[in-house]
C-alpha positions as semicolon CSV with decimal commas, in nm:
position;residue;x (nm);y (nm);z (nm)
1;X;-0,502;-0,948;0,661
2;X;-0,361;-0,929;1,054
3;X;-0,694;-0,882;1,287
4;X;-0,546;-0,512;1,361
5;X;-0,592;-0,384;1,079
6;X;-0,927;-0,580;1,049
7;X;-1,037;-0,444;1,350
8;X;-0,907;-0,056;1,231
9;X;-1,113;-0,089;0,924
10;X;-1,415;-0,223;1,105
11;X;-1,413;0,091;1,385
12;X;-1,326;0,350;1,112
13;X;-1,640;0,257;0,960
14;X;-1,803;0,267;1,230
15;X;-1,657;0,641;1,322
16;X;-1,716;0,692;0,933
17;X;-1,346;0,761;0,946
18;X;-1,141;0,764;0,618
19;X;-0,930;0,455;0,567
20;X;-0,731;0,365;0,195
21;X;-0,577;-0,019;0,207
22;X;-0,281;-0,111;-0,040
23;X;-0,274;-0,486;-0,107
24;X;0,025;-0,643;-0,354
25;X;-0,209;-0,782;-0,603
26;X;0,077;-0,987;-0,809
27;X;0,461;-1,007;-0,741
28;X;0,713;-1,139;-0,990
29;X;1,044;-1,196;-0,980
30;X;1,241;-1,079;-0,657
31;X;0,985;-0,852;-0,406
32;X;1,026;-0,766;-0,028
33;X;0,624;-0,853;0,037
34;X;0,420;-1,126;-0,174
35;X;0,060;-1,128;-0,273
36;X;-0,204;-1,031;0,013
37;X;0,048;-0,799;0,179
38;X;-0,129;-0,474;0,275
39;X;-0,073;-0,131;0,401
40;X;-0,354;0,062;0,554
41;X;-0,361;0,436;0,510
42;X;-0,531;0,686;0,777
43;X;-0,599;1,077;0,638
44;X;-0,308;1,234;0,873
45;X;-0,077;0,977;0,658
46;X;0,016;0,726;0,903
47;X;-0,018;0,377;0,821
48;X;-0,017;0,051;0,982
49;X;0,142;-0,279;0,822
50;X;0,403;-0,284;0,498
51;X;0,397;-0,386;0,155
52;X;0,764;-0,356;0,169
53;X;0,913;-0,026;0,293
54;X;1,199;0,164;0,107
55;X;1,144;0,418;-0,183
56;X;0,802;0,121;-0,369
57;X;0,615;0,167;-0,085
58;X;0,677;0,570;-0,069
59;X;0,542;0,537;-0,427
60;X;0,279;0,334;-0,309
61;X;0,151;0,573;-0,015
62;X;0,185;0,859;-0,225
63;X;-0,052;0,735;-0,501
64;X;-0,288;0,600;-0,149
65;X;-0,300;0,954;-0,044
66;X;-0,424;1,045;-0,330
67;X;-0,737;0,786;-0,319
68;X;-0,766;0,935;0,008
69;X;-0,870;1,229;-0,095
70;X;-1,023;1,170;-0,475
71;X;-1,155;0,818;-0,356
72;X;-1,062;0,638;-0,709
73;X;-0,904;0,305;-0,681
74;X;-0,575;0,270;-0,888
75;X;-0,327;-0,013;-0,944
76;X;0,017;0,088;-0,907
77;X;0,347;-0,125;-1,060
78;X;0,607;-0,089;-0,852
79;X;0,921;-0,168;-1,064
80;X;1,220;-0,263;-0,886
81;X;1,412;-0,401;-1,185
82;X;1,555;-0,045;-1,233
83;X;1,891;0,062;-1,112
84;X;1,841;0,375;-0,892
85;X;2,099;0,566;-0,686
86;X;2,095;0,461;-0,308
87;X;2,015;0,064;-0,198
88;X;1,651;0,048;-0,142
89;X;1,541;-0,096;-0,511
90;X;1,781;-0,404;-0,479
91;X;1,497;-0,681;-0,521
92;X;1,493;-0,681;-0,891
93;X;1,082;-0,801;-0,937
94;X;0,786;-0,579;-1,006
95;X;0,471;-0,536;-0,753
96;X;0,138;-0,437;-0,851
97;X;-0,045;-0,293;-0,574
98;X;-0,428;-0,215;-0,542
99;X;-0,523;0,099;-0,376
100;X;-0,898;0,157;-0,242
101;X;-1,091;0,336;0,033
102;X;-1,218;0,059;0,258
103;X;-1,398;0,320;0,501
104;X;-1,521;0,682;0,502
């Protein structure tokens, strides 16, 4: 994890500030972000760092906005095996990404 988003984590707990933090738990196969990449959530839905970008980590931010507000960790497979129309799914592996509240 970068030392920013270390250090966000650290003063929204301090503030007791909601934070939710998206980490690729497993990659196989072709992924834009390995294992240990992480994406960290605030409540107005602006996030610092990437697990990837494109339409798997819209999917990704969506499900971490709802932990932000329910609070219940999920794992979420990102599949991007699966033809779609436009070019952002072109990797071809799957992601599974851990979603938790880290603060708040």
């Amino acid at each position: 994890m970068s030392r920013e988003l270390f250090t966000e984590i650290l003063q929204a707990r301090e503030a007791g500030e909601l934070r939710v933090l998206a980490t690729v738990a497993s990659a196989r196969g072709s992924t834009p972000r390995g294992p240990g990449a992480h994406l960290l959530l605030r409540p107005d839905g602006s996030f610092a760092g990437t697990i990837g970008g494109g339409c798997g980590e819209a999917e990704v931010w969506q499900e971490a906005m709802e932990t932000m507000s329910d609070g219940r960790p999920r794992i979420v497979v990102v599949d991007l095996t699966e033809p779609v129309e436009g070019e952002d799914k072109i990797c071809g592996g799957v992601m599974e990404v851990l979603i938790e509240r880290v603060s708040g």
